[in-house]
C-alpha distance (Angstrom), angle and dihedral (degrees) to the residues before:
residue distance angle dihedral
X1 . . .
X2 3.77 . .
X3 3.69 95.3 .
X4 3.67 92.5 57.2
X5 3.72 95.4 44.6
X6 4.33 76.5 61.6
X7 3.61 98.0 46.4
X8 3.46 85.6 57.4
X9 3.56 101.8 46.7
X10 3.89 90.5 48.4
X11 3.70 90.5 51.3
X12 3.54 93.6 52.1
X13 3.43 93.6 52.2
X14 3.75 90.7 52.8
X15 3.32 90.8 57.9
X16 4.34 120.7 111.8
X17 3.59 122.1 -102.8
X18 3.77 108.0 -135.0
X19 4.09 106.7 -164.5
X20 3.79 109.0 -141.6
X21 3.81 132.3 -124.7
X22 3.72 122.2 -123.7
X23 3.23 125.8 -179.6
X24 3.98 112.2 -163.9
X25 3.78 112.0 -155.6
X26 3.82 97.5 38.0
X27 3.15 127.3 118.6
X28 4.26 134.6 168.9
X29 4.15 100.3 -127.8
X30 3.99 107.7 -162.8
X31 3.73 120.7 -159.8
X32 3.56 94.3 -98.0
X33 3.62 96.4 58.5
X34 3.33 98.6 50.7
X35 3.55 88.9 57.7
X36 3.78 89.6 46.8
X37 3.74 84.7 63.1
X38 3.65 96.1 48.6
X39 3.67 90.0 58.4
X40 3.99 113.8 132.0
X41 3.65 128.3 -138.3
X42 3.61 136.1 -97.6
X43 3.82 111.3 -59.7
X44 3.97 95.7 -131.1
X45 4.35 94.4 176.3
X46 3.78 87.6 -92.5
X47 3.72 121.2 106.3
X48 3.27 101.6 2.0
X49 4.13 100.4 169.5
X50 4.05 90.3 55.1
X51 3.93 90.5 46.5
X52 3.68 91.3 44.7
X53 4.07 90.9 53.9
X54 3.76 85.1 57.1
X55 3.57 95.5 40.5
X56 3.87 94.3 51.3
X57 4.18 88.2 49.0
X58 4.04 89.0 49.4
X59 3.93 85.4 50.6
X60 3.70 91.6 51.5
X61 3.63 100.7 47.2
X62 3.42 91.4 55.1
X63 3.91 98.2 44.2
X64 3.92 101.6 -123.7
X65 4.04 100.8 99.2
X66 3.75 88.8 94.8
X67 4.08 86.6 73.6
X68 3.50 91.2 77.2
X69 3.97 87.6 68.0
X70 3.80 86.4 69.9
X71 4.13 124.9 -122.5
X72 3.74 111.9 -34.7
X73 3.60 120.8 -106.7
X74 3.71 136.7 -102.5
X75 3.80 121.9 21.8
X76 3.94 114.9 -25.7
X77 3.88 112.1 -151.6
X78 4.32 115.2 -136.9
X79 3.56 94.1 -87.1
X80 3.89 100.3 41.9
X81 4.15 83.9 49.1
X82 3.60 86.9 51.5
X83 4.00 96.3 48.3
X84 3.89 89.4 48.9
X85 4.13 90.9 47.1
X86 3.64 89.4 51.4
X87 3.83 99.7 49.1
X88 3.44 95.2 36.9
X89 3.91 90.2 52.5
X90 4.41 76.8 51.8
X91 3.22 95.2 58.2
X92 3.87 98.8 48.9
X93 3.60 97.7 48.4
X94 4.04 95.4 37.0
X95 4.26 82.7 50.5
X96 4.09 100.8 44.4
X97 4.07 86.3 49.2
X98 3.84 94.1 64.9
X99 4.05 94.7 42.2
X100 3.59 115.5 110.3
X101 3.98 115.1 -115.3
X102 3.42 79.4 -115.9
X103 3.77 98.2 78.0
X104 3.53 109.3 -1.4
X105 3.63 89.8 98.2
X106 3.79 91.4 67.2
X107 3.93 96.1 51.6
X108 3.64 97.1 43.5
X109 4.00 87.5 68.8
X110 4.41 84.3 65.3
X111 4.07 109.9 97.2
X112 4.08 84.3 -169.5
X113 3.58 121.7 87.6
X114 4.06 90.3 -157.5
X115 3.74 94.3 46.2
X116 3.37 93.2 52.2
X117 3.56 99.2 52.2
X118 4.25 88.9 41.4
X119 3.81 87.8 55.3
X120 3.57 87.9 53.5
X121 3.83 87.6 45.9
X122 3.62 98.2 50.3
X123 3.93 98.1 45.8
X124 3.79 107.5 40.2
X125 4.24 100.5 25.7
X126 4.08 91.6 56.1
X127 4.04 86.9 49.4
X128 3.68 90.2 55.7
X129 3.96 86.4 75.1
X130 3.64 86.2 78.2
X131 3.65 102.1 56.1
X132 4.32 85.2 42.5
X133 3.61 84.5 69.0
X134 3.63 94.8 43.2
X135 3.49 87.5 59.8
X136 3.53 95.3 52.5
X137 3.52 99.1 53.2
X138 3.98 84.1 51.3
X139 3.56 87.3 55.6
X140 4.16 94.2 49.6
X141 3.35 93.1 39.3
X142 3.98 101.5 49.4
X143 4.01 110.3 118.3
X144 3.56 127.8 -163.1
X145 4.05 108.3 -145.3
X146 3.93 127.2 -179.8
X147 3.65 94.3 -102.9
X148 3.94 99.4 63.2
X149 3.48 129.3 58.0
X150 3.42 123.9 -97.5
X151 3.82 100.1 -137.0
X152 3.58 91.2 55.4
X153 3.45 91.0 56.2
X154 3.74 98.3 42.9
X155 4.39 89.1 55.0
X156 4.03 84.8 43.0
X157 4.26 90.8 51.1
X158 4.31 86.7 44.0
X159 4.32 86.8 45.4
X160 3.76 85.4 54.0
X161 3.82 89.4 45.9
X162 4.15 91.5 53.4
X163 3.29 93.2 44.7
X164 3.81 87.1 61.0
X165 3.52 87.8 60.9
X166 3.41 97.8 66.4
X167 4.12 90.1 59.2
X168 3.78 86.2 54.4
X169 4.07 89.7 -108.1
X170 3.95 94.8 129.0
X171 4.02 110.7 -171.4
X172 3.36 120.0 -152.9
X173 3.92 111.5 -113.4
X174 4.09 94.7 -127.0
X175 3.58 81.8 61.4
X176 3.44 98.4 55.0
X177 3.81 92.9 46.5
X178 3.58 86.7 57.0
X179 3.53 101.3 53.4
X180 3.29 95.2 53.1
X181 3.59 99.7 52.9
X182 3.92 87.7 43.2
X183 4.06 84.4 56.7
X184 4.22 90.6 50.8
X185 3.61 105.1 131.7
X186 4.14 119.3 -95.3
X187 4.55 78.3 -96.4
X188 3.25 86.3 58.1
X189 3.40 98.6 58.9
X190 3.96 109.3 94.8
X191 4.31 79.9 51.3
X192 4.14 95.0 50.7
X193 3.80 88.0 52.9
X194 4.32 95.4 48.6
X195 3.96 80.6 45.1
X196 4.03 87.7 54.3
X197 3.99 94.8 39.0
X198 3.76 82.9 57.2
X199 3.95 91.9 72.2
X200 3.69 94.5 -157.9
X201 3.88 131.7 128.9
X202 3.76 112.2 -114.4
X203 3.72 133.5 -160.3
X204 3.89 121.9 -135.7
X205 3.91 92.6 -112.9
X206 4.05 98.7 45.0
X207 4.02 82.7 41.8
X208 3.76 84.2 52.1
X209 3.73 97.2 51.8
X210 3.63 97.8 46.3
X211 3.41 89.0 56.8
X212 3.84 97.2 51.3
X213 3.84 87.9 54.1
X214 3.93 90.6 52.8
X215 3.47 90.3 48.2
X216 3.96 104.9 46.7
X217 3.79 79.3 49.2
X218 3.74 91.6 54.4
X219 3.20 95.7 48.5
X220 4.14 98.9 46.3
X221 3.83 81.4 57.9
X222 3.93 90.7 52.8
X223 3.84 92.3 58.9
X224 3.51 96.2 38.0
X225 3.94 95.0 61.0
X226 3.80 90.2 41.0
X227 3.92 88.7 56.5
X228 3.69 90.0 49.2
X229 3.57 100.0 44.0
X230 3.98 88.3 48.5
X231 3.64 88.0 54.2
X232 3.97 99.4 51.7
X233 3.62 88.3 41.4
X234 3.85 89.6 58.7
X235 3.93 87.7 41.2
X236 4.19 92.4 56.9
X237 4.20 87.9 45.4
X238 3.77 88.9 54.8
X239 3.94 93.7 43.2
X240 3.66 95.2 50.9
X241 3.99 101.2 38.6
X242 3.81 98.9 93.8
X243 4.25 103.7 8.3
X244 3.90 89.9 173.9
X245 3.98 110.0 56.2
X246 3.12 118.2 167.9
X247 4.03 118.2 -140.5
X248 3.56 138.1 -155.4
X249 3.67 101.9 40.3
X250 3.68 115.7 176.7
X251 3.79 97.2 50.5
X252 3.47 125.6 90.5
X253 3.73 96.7 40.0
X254 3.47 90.5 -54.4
X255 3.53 103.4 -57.2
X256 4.04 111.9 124.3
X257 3.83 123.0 -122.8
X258 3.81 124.7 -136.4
X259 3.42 106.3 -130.9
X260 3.93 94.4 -155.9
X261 3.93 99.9 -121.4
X262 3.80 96.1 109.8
X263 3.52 92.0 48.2
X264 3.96 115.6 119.1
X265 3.91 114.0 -111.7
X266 3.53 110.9 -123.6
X267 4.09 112.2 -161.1
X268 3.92 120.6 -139.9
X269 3.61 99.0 -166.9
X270 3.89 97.6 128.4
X271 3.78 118.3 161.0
X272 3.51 119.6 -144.5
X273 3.93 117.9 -127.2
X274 3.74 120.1 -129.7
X275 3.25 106.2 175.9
X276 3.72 88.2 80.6
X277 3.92 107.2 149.8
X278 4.75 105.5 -130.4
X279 3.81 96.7 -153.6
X280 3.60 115.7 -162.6
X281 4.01 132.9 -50.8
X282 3.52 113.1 -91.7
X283 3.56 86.9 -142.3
X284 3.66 109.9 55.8
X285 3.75 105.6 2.7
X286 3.82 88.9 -119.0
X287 4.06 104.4 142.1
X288 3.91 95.1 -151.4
X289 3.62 91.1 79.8
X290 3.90 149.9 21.9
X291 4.01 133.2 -118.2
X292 4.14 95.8 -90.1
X293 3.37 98.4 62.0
X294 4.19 105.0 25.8
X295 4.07 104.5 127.3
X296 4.03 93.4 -132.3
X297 3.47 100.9 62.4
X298 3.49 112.9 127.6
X299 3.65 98.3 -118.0
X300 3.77 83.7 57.0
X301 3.58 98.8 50.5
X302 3.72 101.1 46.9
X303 3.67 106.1 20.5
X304 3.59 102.6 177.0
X305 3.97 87.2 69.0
X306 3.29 111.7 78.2
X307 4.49 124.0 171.1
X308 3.63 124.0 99.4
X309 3.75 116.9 -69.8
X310 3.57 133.5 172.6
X311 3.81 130.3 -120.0
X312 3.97 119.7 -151.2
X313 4.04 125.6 -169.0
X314 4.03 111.2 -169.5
X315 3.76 103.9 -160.8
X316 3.67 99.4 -153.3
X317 3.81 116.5 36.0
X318 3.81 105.1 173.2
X319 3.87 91.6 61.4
X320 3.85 89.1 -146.7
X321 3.59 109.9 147.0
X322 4.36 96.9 23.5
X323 3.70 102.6 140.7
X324 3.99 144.0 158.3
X325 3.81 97.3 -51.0
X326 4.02 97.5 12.3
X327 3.53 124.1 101.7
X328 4.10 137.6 174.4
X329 4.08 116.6 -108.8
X330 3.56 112.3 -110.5
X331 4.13 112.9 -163.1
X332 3.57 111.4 -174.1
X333 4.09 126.2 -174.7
X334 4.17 119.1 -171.6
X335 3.91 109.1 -149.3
C-alpha cells in the first residue's frame, strides 16, 4: 500500500506543467446580452420620440417588434401559432418593463400586443406637436451675443435643426446656413456682409468651419493687443516714477548734480498787445496823452518845486443838473 501511494506521488511529479492563457478584457457577449445592454430607460411621459427610437432598436434586437403588426393572416399552422404566441408574449413583457409607474398600470389591463402599443401611439405621439413648436420658437428665437461663442451657437442652431427632423419638418440646409449668419453678432457684422458678397450656397458644416477660423483669429488678435497694451502701460509707470534723477553722484563730495535734462521747458514766446486802449490824462482830461508826459503837471510848470502833489480834474463845474443819485467826476493824478 505504501509503495503505491509513492508511485503515485513520483508520477505526479513527473507530470508537465502547461502555463495557462488568460486573456484579461475578454469576454463571450451572447445575443441576449447585448440586447440587455441596449435596454432604454424608464418612459416617464417626457420625450417620447427619443425614447421611442430606442425602444423600437431594443424591439428589433430582440426580434419581437413585428408584434405590433398584429396576428398574421390566413391560417397559422401549430408551430407558426406557437412562434407568434411566443414573440408576442416578448413584446408585452419587454414593453411593460420600460413603462413608468406612472402609467404602466393603465396598459397592463390591454390583452393585445398592437393595441397596446397604438394606445401608446395615439396618446403620447399627438402630444409631441407641442414640444415641435417649442423647438421652433427655440430655433427663431436663438441670439448670438458678444459674450458667447459663436461656434457653440452655430452647433446649438444645427441641433435645433435635427431635432426638427424627427417631427418630419425637414429644413433645407441653405436655410440653415443663412440663419446663422443672419444671427452673427452686431461684431460680426463687416464678416456676415463679405460672407453675403460671396454669392455662394453654403452648407451648415463648411459655414461652421469658416467661422471657427474667423474666430480663433479674432481671438489671437484679442490677446495680442492686451499683451501689448500691458507692456506700454508698464513702460509709461517706469518712465514717470522718478522724472527728476539726479546723475553723477559721487562727485562733488558726494553731493549729486542735476544734469538739467528732466527739467520742464518753459516757453518765452509772449506777444505783446497793441491794441491797448490810452484813456485820458489824469491831468487835463485831454485823451491824446497820459499823466507822465501831460505839459501841466506841476512838476512841469514850476520845476524848481519838487515833493509829491496831487492833481484833481472836476468834470462838471457848474453843478447844474447834480441830483439824488448824480454826482460830478473827480480824476485825480499824484506826481
Amino acid at each position: 500500500m505504501l509503495y503505491l501511494i509513492f508511485l503515485l506521488i513520483k508520477s505526479f511529479g513527473k507530470l508537465l506543467i502547461f502555463p495557462t492563457i488568460q486573456k484579461p478584457y475578454y469576454r463571450k457577449f451572447t445575443p441576449s446580452g447585448f440586447a440587455a445592454s441596449m435596454k432604454p430607460p424608464m418612459f416617464e411621459v417626457i420625450h417620447y420620440k427619443r425614447w421611442r427610437v430606442r425602444a423600437v432598436l431594443w424591439f428589433q434586437t430582440m426580434s419581437c417588434y413585428d408584434a405590433t403588426l398584429g396576428k398574421p393572416e390566413g391560417e397559422l399552422d401549430a408551430q407558426q401559432a406557437q412562434a407568434f404566441q411566443k414573440m408576442d408574449t416578448l413584446f408585452k413583457a419587454a414593453l411593460l418593463s420600460v413603462l413608468g409607474e406612472n402609467i404602466v398600470d393603465a396598459y397592463a389591463s390591454i390583452d393585445d400586443t398592437k393595441d397596446m402599443w397604438d394606445a401608446l401611439e395615439a396618446k403620447f405621439g399627438i402630444s409631441d406637436a407641442g414640444t415641435e413648436l417649442y423647438i421652433m420658437e427655440q430655433f427663431y428665437d436663438c441670439r448670438m451675443t458678444e459674450e458667447c461663442s459663436v461656434v457653440e451657437k452655430a452647433h446649438e442652431i444645427q441641433s435645433f435643426a435635427r431635432e426638427l427632423e424627427h417631427f418630419s419638418c425637414m429644413l433645407p440646409d441653405k436655410f440653415v446656413a443663412g440663419g446663422i449668419i443672419t444671427k452673427l453678432p452686431h461684431s460680426w457684422r463687416n464678416f456676415a456682409t463679405l460672407l453675403k458678397h460671396k454669392r455662394q450656397e453654403f452648407s451648415v458644416p463648411d459655414l461652421i468651419g469658416t467661422l471657427d477660423v474667423e474666430e480663433k483669429a479674432r481671438a489671437k488678435d484679442t490677446r495680442a493687443r492686451g499683451i501689448e497694451g500691458g507692456s506700454s502701460a508698464n513702460l509709461v509707470q517706469k518712465k514717470n516714477f522718478q522724472p527728476h534723477k539726479f546723475k553723477n553722484t559721487g562727485k562733488f563730495d558726494g553731493k549729486a548734480k542735476f544734469d538739467g535734462k528732466n527739467k520742464a521747458v518753459q516757453h518765452m514766446n509772449f506777444k505783446k498787445k497793441n491794441d491797448k486802449k490810452k484813456g485820458v490824462c489824469h491831468v487835463c482830461g485831454d485823451p491824446d496823452h497820459w499823466a507822465p508826459s501831460c505839459p501841466n503837471r506841476y512838476d512841469k510848470r514850476h520845476p524848481g518845486k519838487g515833493g509829491k502833489t496831487a492833481n484833481v480834474v472836476i468834470g462838471d463845474t457848474d453843478m447844474k443838473d447834480v441830483g439824488y443819485g448824480i454826482f460830478p467826476t473827480f480824476s485825480m493824478s499824484f506826481s
